[in-house]
DRENPA-3360 file (N, C-alpha, C; in nm, 2 decimals, always signed):
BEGIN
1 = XXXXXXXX = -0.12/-1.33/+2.79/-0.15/-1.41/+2.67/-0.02/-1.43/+2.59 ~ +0.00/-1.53/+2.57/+0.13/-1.59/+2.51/+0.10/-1.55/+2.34 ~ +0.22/-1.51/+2.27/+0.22/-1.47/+2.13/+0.19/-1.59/+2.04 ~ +0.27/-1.71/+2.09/+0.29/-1.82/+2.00/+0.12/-1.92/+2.02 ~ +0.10/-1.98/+1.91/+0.02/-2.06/+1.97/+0.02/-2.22/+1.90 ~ +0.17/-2.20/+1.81/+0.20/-2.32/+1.76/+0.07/-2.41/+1.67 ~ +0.01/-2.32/+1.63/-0.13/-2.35/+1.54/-0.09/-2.37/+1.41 ~ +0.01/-2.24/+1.38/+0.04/-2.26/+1.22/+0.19/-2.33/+1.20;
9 = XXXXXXXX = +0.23/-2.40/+1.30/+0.36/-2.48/+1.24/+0.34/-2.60/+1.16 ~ +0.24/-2.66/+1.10/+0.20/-2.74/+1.02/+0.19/-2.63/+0.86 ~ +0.18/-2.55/+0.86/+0.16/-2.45/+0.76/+0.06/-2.38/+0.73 ~ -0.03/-2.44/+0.84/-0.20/-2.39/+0.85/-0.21/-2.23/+0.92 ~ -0.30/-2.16/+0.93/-0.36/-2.07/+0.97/-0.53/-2.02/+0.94 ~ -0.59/-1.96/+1.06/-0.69/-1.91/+1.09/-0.76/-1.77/+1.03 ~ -0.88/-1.79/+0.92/-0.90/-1.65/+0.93/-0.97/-1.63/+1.05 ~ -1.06/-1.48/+1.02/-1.16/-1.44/+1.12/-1.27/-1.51/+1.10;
17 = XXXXXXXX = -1.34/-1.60/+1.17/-1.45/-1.74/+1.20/-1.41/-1.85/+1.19 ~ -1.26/-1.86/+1.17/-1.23/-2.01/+1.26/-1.18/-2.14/+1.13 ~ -1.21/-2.08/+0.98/-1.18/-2.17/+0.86/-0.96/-2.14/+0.87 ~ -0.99/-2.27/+0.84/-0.83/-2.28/+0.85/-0.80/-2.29/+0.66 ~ -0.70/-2.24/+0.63/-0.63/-2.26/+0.52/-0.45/-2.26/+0.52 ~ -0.41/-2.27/+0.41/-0.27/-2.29/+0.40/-0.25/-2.16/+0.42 ~ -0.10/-2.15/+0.44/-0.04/-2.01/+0.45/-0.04/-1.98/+0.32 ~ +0.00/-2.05/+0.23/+0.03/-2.01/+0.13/-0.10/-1.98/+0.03;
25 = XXXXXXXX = -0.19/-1.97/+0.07/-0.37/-1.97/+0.03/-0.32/-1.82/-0.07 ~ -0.36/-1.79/-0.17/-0.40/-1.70/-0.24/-0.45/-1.52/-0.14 ~ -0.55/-1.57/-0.04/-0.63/-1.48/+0.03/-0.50/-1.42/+0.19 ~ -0.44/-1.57/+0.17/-0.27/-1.51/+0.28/-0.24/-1.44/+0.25 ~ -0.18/-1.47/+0.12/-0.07/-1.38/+0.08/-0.13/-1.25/+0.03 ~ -0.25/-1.19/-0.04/-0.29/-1.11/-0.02/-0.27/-1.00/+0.07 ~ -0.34/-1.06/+0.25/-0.34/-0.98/+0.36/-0.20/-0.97/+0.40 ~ -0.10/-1.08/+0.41/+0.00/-1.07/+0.44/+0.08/-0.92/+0.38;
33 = XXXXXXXX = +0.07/-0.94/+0.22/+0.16/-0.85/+0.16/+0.10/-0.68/+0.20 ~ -0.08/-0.68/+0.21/-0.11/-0.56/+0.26/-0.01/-0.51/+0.40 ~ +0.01/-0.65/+0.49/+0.08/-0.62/+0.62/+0.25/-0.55/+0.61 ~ +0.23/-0.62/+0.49/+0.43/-0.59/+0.47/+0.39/-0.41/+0.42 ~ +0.33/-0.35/+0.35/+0.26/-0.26/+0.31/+0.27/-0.15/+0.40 ~ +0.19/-0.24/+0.47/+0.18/-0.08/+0.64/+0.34/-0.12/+0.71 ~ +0.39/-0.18/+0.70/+0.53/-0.16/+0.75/+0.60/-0.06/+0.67 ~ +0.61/-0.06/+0.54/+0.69/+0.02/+0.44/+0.61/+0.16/+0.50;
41 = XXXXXXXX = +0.49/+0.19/+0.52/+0.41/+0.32/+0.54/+0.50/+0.32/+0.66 ~ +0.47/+0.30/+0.79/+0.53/+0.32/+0.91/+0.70/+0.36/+0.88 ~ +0.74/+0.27/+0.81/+0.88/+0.37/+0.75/+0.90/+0.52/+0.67 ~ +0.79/+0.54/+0.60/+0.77/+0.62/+0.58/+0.76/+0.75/+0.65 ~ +0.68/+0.70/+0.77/+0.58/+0.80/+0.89/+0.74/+0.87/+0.94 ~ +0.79/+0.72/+0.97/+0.95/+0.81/+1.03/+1.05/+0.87/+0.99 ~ +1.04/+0.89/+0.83/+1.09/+0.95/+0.79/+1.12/+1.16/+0.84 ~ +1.24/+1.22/+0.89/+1.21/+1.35/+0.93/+1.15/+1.43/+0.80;
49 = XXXXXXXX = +1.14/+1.40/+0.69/+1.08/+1.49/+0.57/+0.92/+1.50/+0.59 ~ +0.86/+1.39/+0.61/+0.71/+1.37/+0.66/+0.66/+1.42/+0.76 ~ +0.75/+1.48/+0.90/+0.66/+1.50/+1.01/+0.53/+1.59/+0.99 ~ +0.52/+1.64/+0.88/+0.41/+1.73/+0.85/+0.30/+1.61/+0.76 ~ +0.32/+1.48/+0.75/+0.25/+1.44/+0.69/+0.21/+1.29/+0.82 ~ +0.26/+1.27/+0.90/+0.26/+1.17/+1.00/+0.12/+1.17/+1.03 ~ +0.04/+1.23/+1.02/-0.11/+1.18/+1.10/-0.16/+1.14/+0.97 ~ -0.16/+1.16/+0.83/-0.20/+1.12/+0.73/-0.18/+0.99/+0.72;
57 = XXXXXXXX = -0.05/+0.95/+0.70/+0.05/+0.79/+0.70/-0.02/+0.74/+0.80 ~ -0.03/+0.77/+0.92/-0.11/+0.69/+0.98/-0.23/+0.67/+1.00 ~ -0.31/+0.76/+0.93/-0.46/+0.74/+0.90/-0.47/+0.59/+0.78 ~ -0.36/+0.64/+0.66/-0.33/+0.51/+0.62/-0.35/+0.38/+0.67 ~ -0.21/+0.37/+0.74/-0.21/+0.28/+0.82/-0.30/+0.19/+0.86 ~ -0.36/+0.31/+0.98/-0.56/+0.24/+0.98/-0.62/+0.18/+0.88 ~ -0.62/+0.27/+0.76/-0.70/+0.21/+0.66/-0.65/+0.04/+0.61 ~ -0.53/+0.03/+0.60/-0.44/-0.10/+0.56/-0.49/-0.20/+0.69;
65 = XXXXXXXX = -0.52/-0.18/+0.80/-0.55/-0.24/+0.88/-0.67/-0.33/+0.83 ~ -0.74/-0.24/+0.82/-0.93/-0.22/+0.77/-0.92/-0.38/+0.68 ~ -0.85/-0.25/+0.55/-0.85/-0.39/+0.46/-0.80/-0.52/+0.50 ~ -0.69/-0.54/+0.58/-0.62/-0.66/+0.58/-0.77/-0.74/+0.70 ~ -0.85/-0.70/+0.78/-0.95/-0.76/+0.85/-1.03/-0.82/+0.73 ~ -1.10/-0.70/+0.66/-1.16/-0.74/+0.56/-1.14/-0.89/+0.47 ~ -0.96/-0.90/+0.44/-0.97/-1.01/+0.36/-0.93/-1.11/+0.44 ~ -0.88/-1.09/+0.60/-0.87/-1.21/+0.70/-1.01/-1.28/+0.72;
73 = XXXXXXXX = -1.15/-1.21/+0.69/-1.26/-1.24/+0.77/-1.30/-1.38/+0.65 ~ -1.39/-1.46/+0.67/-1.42/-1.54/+0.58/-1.61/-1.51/+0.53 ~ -1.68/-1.42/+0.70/-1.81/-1.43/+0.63/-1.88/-1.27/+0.64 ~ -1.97/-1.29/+0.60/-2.03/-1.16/+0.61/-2.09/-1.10/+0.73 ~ -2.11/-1.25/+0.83/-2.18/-1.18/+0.97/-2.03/-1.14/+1.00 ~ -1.93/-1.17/+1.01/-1.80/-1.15/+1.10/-1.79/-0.98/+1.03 ~ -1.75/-0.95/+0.94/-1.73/-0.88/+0.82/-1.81/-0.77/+0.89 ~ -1.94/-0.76/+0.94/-2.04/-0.65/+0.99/-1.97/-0.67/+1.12;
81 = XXXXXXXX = -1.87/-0.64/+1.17/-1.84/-0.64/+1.28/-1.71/-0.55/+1.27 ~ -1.68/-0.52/+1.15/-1.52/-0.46/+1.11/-1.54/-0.35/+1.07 ~ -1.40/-0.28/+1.07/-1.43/-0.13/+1.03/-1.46/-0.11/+0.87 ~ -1.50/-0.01/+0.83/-1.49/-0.03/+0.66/-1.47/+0.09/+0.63 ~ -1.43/+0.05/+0.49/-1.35/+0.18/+0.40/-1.48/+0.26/+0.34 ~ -1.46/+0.41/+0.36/-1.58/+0.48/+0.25/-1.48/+0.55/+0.10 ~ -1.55/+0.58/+0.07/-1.48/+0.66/-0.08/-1.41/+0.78/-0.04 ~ -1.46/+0.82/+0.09/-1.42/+0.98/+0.17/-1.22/+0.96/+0.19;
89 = XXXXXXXX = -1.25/+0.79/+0.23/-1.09/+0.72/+0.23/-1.02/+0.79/+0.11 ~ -1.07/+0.72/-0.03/-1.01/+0.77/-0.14/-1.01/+0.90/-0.17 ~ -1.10/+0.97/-0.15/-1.14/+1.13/-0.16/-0.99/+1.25/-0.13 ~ -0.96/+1.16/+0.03/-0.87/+1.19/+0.07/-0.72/+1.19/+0.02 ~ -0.70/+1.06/-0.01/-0.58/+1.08/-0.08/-0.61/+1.14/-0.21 ~ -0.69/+1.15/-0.32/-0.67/+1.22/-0.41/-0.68/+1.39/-0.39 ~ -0.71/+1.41/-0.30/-0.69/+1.61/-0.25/-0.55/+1.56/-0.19 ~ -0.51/+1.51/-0.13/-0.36/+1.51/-0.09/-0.26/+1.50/-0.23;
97 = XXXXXXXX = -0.31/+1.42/-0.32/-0.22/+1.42/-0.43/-0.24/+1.51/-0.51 ~ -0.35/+1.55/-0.57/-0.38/+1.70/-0.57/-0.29/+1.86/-0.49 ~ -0.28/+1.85/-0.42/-0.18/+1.95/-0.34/-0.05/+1.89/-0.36 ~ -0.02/+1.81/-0.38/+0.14/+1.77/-0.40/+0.18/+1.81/-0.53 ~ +0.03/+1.82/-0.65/+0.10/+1.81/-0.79/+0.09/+1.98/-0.78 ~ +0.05/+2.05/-0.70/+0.07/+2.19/-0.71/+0.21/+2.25/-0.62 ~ +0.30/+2.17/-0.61/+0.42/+2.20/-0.54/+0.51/+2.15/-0.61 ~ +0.53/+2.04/-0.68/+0.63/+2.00/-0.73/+0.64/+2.06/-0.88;
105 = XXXXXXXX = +0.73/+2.02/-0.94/+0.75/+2.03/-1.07/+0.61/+1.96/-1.17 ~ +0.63/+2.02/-1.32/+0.53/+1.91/-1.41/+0.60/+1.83/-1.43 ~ +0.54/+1.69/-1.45/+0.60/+1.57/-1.46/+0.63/+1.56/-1.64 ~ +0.75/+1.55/-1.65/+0.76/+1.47/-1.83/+0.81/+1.38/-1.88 ~ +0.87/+1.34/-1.80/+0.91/+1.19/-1.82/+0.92/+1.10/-1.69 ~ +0.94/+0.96/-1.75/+0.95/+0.85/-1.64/+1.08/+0.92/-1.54 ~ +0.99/+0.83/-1.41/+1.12/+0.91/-1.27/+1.17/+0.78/-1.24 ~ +1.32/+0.75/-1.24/+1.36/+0.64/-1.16/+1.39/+0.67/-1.00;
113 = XXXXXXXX = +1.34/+0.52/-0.95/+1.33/+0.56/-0.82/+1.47/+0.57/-0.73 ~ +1.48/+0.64/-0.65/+1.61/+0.71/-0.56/+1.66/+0.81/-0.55 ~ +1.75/+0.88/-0.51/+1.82/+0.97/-0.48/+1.82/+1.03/-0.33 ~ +1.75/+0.94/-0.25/+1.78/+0.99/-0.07/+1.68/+0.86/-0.02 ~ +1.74/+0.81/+0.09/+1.73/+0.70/+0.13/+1.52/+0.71/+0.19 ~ +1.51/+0.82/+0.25/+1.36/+0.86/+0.17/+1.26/+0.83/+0.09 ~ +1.36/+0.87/+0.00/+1.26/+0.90/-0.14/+1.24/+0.71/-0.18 ~ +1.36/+0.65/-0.18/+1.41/+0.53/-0.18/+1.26/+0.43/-0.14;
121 = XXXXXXXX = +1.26/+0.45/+0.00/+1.14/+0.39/+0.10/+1.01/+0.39/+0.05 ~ +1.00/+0.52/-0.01/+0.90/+0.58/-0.07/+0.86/+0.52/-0.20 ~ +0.91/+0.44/-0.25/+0.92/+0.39/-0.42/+0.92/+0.23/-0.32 ~ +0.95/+0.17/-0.24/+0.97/+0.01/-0.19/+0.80/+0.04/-0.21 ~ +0.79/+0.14/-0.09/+0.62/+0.08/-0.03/+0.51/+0.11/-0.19 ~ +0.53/+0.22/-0.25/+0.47/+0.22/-0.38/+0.47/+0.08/-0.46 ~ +0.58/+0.01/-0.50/+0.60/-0.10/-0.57/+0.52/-0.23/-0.48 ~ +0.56/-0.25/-0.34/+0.46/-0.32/-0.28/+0.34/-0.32/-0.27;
129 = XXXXXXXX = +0.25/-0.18/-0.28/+0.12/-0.16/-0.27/+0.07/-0.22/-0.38 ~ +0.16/-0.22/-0.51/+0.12/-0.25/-0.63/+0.11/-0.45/-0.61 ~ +0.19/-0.48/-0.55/+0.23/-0.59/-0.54/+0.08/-0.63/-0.46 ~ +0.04/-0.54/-0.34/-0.09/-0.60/-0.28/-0.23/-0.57/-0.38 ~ -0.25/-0.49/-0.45/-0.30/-0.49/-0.54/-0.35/-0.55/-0.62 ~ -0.24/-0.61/-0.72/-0.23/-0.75/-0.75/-0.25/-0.85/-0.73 ~ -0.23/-0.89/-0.59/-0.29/-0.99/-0.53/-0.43/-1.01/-0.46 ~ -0.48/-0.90/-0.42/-0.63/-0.85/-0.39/-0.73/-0.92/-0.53;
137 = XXXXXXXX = -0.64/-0.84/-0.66/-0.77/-0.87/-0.76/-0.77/-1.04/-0.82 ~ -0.60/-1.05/-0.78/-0.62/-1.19/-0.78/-0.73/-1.30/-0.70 ~ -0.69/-1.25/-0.58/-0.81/-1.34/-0.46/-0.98/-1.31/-0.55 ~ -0.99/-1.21/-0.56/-1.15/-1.11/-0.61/-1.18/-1.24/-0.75 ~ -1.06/-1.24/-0.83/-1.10/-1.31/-0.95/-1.18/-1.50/-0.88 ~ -1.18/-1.53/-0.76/-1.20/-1.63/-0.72/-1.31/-1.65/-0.57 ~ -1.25/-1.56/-0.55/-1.40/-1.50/-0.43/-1.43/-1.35/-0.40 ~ -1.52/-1.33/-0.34/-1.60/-1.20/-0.31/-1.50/-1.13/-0.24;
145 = XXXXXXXX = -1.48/-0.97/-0.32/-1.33/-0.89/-0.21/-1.44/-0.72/-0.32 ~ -1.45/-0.64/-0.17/-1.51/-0.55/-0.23/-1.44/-0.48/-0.30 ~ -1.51/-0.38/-0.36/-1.42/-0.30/-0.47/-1.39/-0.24/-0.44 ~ -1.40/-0.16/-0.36/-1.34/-0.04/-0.30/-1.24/-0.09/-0.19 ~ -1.21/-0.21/-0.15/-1.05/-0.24/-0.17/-0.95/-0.16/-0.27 ~ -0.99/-0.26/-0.40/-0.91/-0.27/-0.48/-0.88/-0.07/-0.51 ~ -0.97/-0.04/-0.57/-0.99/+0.10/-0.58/-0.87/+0.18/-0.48 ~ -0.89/+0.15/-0.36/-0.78/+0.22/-0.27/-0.65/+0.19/-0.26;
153 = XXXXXXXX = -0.66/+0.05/-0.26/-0.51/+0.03/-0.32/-0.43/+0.10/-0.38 ~ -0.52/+0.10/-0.50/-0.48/+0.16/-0.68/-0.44/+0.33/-0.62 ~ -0.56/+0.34/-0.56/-0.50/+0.58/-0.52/-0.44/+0.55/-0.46 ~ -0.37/+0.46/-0.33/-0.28/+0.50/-0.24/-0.16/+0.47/-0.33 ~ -0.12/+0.38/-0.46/+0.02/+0.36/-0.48/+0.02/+0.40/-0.61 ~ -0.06/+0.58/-0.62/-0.08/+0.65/-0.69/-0.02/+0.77/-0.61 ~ -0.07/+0.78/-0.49/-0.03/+0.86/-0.36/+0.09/+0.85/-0.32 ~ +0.19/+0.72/-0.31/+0.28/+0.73/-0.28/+0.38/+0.81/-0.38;
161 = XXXXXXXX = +0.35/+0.77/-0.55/+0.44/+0.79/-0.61/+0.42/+0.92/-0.62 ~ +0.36/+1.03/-0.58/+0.33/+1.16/-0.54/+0.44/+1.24/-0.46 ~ +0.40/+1.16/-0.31/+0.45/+1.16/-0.19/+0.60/+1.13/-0.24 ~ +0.71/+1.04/-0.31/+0.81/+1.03/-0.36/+0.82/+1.13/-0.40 ~ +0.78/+1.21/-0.52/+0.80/+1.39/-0.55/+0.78/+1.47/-0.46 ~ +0.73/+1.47/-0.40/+0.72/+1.57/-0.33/+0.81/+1.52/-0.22 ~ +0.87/+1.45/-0.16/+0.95/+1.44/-0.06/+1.10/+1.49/-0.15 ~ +1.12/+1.43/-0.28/+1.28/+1.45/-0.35/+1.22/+1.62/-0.36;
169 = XXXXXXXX = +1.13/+1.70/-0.40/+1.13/+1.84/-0.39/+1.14/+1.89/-0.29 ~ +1.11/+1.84/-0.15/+1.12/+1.88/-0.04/+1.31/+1.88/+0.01 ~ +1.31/+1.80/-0.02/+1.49/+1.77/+0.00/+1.57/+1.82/-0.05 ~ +1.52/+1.87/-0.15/+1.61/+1.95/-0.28/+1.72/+1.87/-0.34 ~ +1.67/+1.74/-0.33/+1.70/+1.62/-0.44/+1.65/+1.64/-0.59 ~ +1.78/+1.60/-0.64/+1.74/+1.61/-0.81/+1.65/+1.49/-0.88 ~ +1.56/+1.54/-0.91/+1.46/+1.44/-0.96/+1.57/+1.32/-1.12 ~ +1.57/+1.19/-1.07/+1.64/+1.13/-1.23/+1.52/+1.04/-1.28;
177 = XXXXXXXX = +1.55/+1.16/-1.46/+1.42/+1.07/-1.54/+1.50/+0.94/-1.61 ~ +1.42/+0.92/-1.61/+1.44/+0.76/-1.75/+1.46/+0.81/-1.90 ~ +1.57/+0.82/-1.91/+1.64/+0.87/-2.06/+1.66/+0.70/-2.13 ~ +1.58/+0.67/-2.21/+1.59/+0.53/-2.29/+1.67/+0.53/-2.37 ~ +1.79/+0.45/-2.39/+1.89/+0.44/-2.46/+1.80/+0.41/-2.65 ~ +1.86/+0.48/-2.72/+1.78/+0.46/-2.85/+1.92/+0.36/-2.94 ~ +1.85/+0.26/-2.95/+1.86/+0.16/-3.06/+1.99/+0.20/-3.16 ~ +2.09/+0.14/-3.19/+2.18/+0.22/-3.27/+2.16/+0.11/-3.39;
185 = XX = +2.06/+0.02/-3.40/+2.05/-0.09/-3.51/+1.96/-0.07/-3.59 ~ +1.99/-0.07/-3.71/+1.89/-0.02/-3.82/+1.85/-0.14/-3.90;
% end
């Protein structure tokens, strides 16, 4: 089976049942950015700080899959044919983030992101999740996108920013907060 199929060099593309839209469609860029999403995770997975967390990130993974079918599909018979997300999904990351906030430090102020190329990755894929997020409730505000998409989105790039602490604790990287420069103008 040949990769290319020279279908979308006009700018067009196929969901799942055959409706063609622009690439640039609202519901693309959506799935698209979920895709760019699980790439940032997969970087993550390779991270050596995570090998204790690699079957998680990829359970992820799966899940980001899930979704991006979800908003590729266009109907509801196709749709019953796809995996789907339960709340157990979310359940999950929040006991995971849960166990991270009992290892790290208490949080007191804003964390800027960096200090090991890691922690770094860890804050891309967070800021993109947000970015797919965004674009989910965007599509939702104009057609049918269930809610418990959005919802998971929201814990995983809740999760990640977790996963960023607890990886800079794990490394014995110094956490840097956001010290706001105060106003010398009266």
């Amino acid at each position: 089976m040949k990769i290319y199929t020279k279908t979308g060099d006009k700018g067009m593309t196929s969901l799942i049942g055959g409706t063609r839209l622009s690439k640039a469609h609202v519901r693309i860029d959506a799935y698209g950015t979920v895709d760019e999403l699980n790439s940032y995770i997969g970087l993550l997975r390779d991270q050596p700080v995570n090998e204790g967390r690699k079957e998680l990130l990829k359970e992820i993974q799966d899940r980001l899959f899930t979704i991006g079918s979800h908003l590729a599909s266009e109907s509801d018979r196709s749709k019953r044919i796809l995996p789907d997300l339960h709340d157990d999904d979310i359940f999950l990351l929040e006991t995971e983030m849960d166990q991270i906030e009992l290892s790290v430090p208490t949080l007191r102020a804003f964390v800027l992101p960096g200090g090991h190329q890691s922690v770094s990755f860890g804050h891309l894929a967070r800021t993109v999740c947000r970015r797919a997020e965004r674009g989910v409730i965007h599509l939702q505000q104009g057609e049918e996108v269930e809610e418990i998409v959005v919802r998971y989105l929201n814990r995983l790039s809740d999760y990640l920013f977790m996963l960023c602490r607890a990886m800079t604790y794990e490394l014995g990287i110094e956490e840097v907060t956001w010290n706001p420069r105060v106003s010398s103008k009266k």
